[in-house]
C-alpha positions in Angstrom: -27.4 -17.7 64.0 -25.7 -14.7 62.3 -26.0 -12.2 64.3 -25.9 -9.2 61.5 -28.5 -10.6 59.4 -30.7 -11.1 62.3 -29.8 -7.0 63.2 -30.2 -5.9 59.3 -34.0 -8.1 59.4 -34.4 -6.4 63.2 -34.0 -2.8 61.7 -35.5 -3.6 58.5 -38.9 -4.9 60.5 -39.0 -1.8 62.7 -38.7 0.1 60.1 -41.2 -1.1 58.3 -43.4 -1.4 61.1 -43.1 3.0 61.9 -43.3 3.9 58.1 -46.6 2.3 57.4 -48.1 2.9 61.1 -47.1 7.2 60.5 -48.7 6.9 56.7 -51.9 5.5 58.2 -52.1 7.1 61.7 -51.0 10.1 61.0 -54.0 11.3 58.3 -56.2 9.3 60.7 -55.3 12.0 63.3 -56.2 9.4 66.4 -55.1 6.2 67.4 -59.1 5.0 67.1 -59.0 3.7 63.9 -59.4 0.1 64.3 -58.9 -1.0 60.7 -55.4 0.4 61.1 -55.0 -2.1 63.5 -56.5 -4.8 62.2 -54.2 -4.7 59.2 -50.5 -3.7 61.3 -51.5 -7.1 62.8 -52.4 -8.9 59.8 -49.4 -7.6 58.0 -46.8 -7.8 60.8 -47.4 -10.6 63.2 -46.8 -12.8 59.3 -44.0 -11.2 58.5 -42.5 -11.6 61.9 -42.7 -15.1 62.4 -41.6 -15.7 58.3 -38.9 -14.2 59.3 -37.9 -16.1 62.7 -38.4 -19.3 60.5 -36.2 -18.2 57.3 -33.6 -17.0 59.9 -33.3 -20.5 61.5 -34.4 -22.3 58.3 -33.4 -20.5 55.5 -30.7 -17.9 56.4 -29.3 -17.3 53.1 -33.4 -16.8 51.3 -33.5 -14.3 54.4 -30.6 -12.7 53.4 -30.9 -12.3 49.3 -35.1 -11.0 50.5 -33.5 -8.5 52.7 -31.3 -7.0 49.6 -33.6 -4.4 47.6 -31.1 -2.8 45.7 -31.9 -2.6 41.7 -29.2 -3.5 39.4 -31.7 -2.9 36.5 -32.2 1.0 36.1 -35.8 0.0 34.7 -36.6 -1.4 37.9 -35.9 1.9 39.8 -39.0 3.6 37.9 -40.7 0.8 39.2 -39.7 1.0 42.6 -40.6 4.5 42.4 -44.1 4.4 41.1 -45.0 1.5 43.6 -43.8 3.7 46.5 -46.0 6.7 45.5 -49.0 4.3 44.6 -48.3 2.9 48.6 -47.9 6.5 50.1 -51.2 8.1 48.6 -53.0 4.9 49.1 -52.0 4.5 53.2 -52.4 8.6 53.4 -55.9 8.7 51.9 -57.0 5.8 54.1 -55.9 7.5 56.8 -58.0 10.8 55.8 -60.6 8.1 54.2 -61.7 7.2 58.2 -60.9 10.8 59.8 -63.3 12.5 57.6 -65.9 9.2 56.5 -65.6 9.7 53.3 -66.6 6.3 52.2 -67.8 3.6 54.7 -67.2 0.1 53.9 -69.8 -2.7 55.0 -67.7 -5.1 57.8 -68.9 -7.8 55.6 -66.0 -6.3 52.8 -64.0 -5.4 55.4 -63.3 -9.5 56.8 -63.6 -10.9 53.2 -60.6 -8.7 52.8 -58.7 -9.9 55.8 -59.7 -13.6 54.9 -58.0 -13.0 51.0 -55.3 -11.0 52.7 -54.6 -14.1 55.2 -54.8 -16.7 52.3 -52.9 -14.4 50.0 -49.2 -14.9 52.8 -50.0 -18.8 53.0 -49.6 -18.5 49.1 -46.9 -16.1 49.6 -44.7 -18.4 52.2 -45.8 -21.4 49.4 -43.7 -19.7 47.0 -41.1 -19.0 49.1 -40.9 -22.6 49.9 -40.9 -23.9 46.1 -38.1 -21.0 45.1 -35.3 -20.8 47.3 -33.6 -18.1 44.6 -36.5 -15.8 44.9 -35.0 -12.3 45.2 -36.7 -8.8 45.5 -34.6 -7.8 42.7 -34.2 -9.1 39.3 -31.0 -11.1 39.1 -29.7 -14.5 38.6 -28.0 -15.8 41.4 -25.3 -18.3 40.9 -26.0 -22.1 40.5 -30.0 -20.7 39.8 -32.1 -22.9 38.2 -35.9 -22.6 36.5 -38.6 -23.5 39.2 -41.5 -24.8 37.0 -43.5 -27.2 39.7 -45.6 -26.5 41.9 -47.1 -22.7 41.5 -44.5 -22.5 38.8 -46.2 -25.3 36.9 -49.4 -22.9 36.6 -48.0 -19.2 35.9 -44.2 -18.3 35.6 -44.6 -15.7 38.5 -46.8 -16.6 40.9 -45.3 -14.1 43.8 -46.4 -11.5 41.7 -49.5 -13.1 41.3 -49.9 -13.2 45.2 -48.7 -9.8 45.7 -51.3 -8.0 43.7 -54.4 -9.9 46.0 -52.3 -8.8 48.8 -52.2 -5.5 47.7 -55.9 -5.1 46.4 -56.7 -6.4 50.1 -54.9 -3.9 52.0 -56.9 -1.2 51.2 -60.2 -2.8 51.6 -59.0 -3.9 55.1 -58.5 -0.6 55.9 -61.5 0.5 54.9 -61.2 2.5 51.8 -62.8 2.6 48.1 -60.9 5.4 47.1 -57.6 4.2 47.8 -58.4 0.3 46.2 -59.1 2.5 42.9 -55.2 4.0 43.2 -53.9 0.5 44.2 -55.2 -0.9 41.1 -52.4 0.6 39.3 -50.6 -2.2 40.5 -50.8 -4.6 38.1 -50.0 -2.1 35.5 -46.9 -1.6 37.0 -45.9 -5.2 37.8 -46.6 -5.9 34.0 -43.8 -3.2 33.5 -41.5 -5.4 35.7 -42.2 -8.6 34.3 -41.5 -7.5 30.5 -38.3 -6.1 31.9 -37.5 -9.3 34.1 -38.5 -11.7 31.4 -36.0 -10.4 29.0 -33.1 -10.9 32.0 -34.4 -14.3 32.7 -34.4 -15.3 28.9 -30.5 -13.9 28.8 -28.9 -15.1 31.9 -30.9 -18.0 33.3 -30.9 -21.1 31.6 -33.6 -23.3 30.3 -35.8 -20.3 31.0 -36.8 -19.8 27.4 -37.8 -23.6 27.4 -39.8 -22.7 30.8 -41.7 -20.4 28.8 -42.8 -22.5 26.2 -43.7 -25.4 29.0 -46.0 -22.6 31.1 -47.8 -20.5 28.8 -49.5 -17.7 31.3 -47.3 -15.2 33.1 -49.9 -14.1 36.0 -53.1 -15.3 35.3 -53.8 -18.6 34.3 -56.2 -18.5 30.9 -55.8 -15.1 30.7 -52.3 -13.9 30.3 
């Protein structure tokens, strides 16, 4: 096992697991909000034991998913925009339950969790198909075009599985309001993809080809 890479995914997880429990917390103003709960579990019991496996699995995937530094400067306006969509949307759940706002039937409440659940076994199925699949947009040496599996049906099926990810978090944690701001999302991921699209078509071979083969980008039939 290598040791740094299991410290940088240590710190990385903590990390992650303070930030979002102090954006939803914190506005909640009590501990009591059980939807919080609810989705810190859902979100990072997953992500915990994806990473245990990709450590003794699939180090190097680990290590290239850790890496979240944008070569492309386009990128970093859509890092940017992401992270403001996530902090007003985990604030105003937060102040969503303190001050009921806007009650959600449980009914929505577990269809969300069930999408959110099925949404990471799609997530870890693309992981599996694409061992070159970065957080950032690069080509990776000795990279070649995925097109079976989830490839076979849209060219970026991660992305695909990210949005009903993040169109469930917020139902999960109980608020309208903030669903509405998180469905900027796929506004912004269409941003990335023109952007990653035109790197792919440059660096990657056979991608152009790829393109031709898989029509849809995100949604099959649609676009």
């Amino acid at each position: 096992m290598n040791g740094k890479l299991f410290v940088q995914a240590i710190i990385k997880f903590i990390s992650g697991v303070v930030m979002v429990a102090l954006m939803i917390f914190l506005p909640a103003g009590n501990l009591n909000y059980w939807n919080g709960w609810l989705f810190m579990g859902i979100l990072f019991i997953p992500m915990f034991i994806a990473g245990i496996i990709l450590m003794l699995k699939s180090p190097q995937l680990l290590k290239i998913r850790l890496n979240t530094k944008e070569n492309e400067s386009e990128q970093k306006t859509v890092i940017l925009l992401s992270g403001i969509m996530f902090l007003a949307g985990f604030v105003l759940c937060g102040f969503n339950y303190r001050f009921s706002w806007i009650v959600l039937p449980k009914w929505v409440i577990i269809g969300a969790t069930i999408l959110f659940l099925i949404s990471y076994i799609l997530y870890a199925e693309v992981l599996r198909e694409n061992t070159y699949l970065s957080r950032t947009i690069e080509v990776q040496d000795g990279q070649k075009v995925i097109d079976t599996g989830l490839y076979g049906i849209v060219r970026h099926p991660m992305y695909l599985v990210t949005i009903l990810l993040f169109l469930a978090m917020p139902l999960v944690l109980g608020s309208v309001i903030s669903f509405l701001i998180f469905l900027v999302y796929p506004m912004i991921l269409a941003k990335r993809i023109k952007n990653e699209e035109k790197v792919l078509e440059e660096q990657l071979a056979g991608y152009k080809e790829y393109k031709q083969k898989v029509k849809y980008k995100l949604i099959p039939f649609v676009w």
